[in-house]
ZAMARGU-4260 file (C-alpha; in steps of 0.2 Angstrom, whole numbers, plus 5000, padded with zeros to 4 digits):
<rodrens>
0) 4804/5099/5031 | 4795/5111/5041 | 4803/5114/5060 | 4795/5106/5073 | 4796/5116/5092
5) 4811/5108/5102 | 4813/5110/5120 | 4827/5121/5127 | 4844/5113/5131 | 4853/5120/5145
10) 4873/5119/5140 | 4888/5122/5150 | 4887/5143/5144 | 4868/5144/5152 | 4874/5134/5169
15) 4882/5141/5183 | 4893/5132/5195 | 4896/5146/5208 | 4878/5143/5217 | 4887/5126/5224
20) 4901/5136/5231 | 4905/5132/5247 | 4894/5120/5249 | 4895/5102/5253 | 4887/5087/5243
25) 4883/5070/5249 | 4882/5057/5241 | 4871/5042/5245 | 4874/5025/5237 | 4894/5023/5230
30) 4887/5011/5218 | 4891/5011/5196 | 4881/5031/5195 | 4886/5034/5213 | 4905/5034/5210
35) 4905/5040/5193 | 4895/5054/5198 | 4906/5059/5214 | 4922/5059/5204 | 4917/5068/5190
40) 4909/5082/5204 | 4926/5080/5214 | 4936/5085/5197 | 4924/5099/5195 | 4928/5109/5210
45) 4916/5103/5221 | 4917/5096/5239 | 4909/5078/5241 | 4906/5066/5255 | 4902/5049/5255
50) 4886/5041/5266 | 4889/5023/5265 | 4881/5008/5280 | 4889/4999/5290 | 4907/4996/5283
55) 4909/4979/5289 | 4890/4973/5277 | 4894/4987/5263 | 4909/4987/5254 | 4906/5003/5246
60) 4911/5010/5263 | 4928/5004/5258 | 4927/5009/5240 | 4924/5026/5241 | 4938/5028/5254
65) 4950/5020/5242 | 4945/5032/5229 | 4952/5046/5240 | 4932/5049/5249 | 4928/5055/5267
70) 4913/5045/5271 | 4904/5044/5284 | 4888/5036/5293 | 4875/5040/5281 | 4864/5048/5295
75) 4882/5060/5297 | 4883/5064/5281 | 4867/5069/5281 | 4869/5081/5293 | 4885/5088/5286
80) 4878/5089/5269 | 4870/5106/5261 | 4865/5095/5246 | 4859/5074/5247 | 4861/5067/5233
85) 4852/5049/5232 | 4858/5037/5222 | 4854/5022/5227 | 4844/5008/5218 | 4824/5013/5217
90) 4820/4996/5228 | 4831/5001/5243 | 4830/5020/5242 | 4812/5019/5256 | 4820/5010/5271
95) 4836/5019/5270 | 4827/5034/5269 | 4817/5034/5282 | 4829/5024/5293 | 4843/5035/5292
100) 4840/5052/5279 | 4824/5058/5284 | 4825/5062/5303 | 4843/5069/5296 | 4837/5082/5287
105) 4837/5101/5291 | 4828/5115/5282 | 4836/5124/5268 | 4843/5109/5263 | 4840/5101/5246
110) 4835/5082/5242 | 4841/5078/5226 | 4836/5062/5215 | 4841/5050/5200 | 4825/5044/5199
115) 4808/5052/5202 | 4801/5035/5206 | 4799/5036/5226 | 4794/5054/5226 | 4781/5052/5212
120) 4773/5037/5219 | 4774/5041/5238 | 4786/5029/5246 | 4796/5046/5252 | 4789/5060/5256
125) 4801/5073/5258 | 4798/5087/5272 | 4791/5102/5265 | 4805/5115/5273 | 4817/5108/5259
130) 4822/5110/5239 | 4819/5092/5230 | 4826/5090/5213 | 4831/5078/5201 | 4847/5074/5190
135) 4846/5061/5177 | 4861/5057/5168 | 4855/5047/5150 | 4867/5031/5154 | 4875/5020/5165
140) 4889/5025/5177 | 4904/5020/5167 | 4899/5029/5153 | 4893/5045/5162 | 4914/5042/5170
145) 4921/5038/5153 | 4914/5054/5143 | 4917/5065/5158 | 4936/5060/5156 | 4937/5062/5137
150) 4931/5079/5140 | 4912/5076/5134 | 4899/5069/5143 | 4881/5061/5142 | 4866/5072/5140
155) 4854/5072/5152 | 4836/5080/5163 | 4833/5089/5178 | 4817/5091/5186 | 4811/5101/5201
160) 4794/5095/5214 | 4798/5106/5228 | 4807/5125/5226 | 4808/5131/5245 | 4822/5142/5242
165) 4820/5149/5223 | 4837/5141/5217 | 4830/5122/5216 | 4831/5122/5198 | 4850/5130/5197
170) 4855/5118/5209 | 4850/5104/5198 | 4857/5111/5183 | 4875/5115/5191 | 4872/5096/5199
175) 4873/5092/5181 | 4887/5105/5174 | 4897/5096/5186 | 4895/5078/5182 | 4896/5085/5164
180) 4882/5084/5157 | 4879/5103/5152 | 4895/5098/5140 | 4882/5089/5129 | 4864/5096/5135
185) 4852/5095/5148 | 4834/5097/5147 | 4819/5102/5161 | 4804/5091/5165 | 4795/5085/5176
190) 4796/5070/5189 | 4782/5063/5183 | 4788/5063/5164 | 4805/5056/5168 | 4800/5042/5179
195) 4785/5037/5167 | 4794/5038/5151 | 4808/5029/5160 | 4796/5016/5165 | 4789/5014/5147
200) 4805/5014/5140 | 4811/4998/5152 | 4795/4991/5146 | 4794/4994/5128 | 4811/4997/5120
205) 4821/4984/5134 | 4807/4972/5137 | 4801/4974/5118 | 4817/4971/5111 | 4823/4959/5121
210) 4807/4948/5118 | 4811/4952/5100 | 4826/4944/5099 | 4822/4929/5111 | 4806/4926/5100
215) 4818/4926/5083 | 4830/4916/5090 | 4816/4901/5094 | 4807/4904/5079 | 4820/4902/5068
220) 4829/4886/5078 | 4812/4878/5079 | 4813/4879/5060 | 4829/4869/5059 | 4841/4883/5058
225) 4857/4882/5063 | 4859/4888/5082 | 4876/4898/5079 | 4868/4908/5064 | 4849/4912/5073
230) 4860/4918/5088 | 4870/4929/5073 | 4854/4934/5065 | 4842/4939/5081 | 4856/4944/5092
235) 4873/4949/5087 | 4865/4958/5070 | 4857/4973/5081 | 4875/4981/5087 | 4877/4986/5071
240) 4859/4993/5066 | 4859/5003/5083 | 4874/5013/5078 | 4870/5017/5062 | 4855/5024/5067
245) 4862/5032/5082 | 4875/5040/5071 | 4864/5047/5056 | 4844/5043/5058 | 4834/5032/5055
250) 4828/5038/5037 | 4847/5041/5032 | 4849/5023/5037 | 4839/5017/5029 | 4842/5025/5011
255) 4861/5027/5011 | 4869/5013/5023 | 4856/4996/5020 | 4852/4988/5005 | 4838/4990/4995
260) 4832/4971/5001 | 4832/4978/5020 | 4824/4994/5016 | 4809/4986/5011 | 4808/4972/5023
265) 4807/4987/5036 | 4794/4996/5030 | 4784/4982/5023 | 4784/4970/5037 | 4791/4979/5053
270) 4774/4987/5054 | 4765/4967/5057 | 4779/4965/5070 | 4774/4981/5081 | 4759/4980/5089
275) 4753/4998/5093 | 4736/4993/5102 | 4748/4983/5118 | 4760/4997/5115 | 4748/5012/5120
280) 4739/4997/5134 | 4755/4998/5142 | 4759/5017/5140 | 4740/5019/5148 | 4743/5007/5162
285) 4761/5016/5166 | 4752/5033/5166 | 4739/5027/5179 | 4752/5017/5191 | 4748/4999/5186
290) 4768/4997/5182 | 4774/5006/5198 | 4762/4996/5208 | 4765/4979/5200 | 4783/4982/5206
295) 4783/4988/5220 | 4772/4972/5226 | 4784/4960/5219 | 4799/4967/5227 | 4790/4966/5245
300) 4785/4951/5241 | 4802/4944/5241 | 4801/4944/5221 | 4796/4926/5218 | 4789/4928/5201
305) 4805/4938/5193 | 4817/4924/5200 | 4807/4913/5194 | 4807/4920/5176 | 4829/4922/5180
310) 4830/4905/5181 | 4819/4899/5166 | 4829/4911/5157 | 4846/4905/5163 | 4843/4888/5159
315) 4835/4892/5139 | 4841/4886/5124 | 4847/4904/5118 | 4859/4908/5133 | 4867/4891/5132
320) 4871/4895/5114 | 4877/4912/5118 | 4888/4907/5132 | 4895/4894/5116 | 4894/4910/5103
325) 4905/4919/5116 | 4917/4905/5118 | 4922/4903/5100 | 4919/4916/5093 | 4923/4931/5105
330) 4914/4945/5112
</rodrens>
């Protein structure tokens, strides 16, 4: 095989905490990454502060205090802080921003990101006089909590748009040696590779696989089989072939762990499934915006066309079944 040119992953050797010594880190938005984020930090010898709204419409307020968190107002925090570290939902990140982050800010200070969405499509616009970096842990909060605690973690990407001081992309790195990333590795790219291939990812392995399954499911009830074993085949049956790939490839999957039968159902007919023309449309169409646009309309919209899809898809045949699959057989 011959070797293919890999880019460098920062581990916990190559990463060094003692530039966020002294220094105080707040966190914006005690939600699933928020919290998981702020105590794996905490345990890691870093002082953190909460921002949090109003305590008497957020219960995070509440949360993080009970977690053993000073938190304050978010505009105080802000003003307290050395290093802002966003993490608050993509939809909501604008107005809190600009009503209680942006007026806040001092220079030298650094703005730091889950998410390059709002940054690379303008709905914030950070002041030039500051660092702006990005931390992306590869998971959900829990998980990122979970690994940190079993003395691993989840791997992850930094990014840097704006270096004012010459140590933005340390910061971001020891950001991620102390959520515990660095334990696993963590690579460097840019904001606009990170939110794009995120977006493409939601679109074409979520929504892709998701509309897989749904499809299988209908196709196959349609076509008088039983529900219970078409909820089986299209969704319980991918657990399993996720984990085996995850755990040795796809091509050692393929010839050491499924049959014979499966192998060549995969490469004979997965290909007529897979329609690489939409596929490529939509990697175009994410590239130029069209995505980020698209959403950002709905959501100020009030988004009327996704509750609508939520309630057509609550009331479908392959939930209903599920919510039975669940009750009698299990999780």
């Amino acid at each position: 095989m011959s070797e293919i040119e890999f880019e460098k992953i920062y581990r916990d050797e190559d990463v060094d905490l003692s530039i966020l010594e002294g220094k105080t880190i707040a966190v914006i938005g005690y939600g699933s990454q928020g919290r998981a984020q702020s105590m794996n930090m905490r345990e890691s010898g870093m002082n953190i502060i909460v921002g949090a709204g109003d305590r008497t419409r957020h219960s995070s307020w509440d949360k993080a205090e009970a977690d053993g968190f000073t938190v304050y107002p978010i505009e105080e925090a802000v003003e307290k802080a050395d290093i802002v570290h966003i993490l608050l939902q993509d939809p909501a990140q604008p107005s809190v921003y600009y009503e209680s982050i942006h007026g806040h800010l001092k220079p030298g200070q650094t703005l730091s990101f889950a998410h390059g969405f709002a940054v690379l499509y303008g709905t914030i616009k950070p002041p030039k006089d500051i660092d702006v970096v990005l931390f992306v842990p590869n998971g959900p909060g829990p998980v990122t909590r979970q690994k940190f605690k079993d003395g691993s973690g989840i791997w992850g990407c930094v990014s840097v748009d704006q270096d004012v001081s010459g140590n933005a992309r340390e910061t971001a790195l020891a950001i991620s040696k102390a959520v515990g990333s660095t334990r696993v590795g963590v690579v460097d790219m840019t904001f606009q590779h990170e939110t794009e291939g995120d977006n493409y990812e939601e679109q074409v392995l979520y929504g892709g696989t998701i509309h897989l399954m749904r499809t299988m499911y209908n196709i196959m009830v349609k076509n008088g089989y039983p529900r219970s074993f078409a909820y089986a085949k299209a969704i319980r049956s991918i657990r399993s072939i996720i984990d085996d790939i995850d755990a040795v490839g796809i091509e050692a999957y393929l010839t050491s762990r499924a049959s014979r039968t499966c192998e060549f159902a995969v490469r004979h007919s997965g290909p007529r499934v897979i329609n690489e023309e939409a596929m490529q449309e939509i990697f175009e169409e994410t590239e130029r915006g069209i995505f980020a646009r698209n959403w950002l309309q709905e959501f100020s919209l009030g988004m009327p066309t996704l509750n609508r899809m939520r309630r057509t898809w609550a009331d479908s045949d392959m939930e209903q079944t599920g919510e039975i699959w669940r009750e009698k057989f299990g999780k």
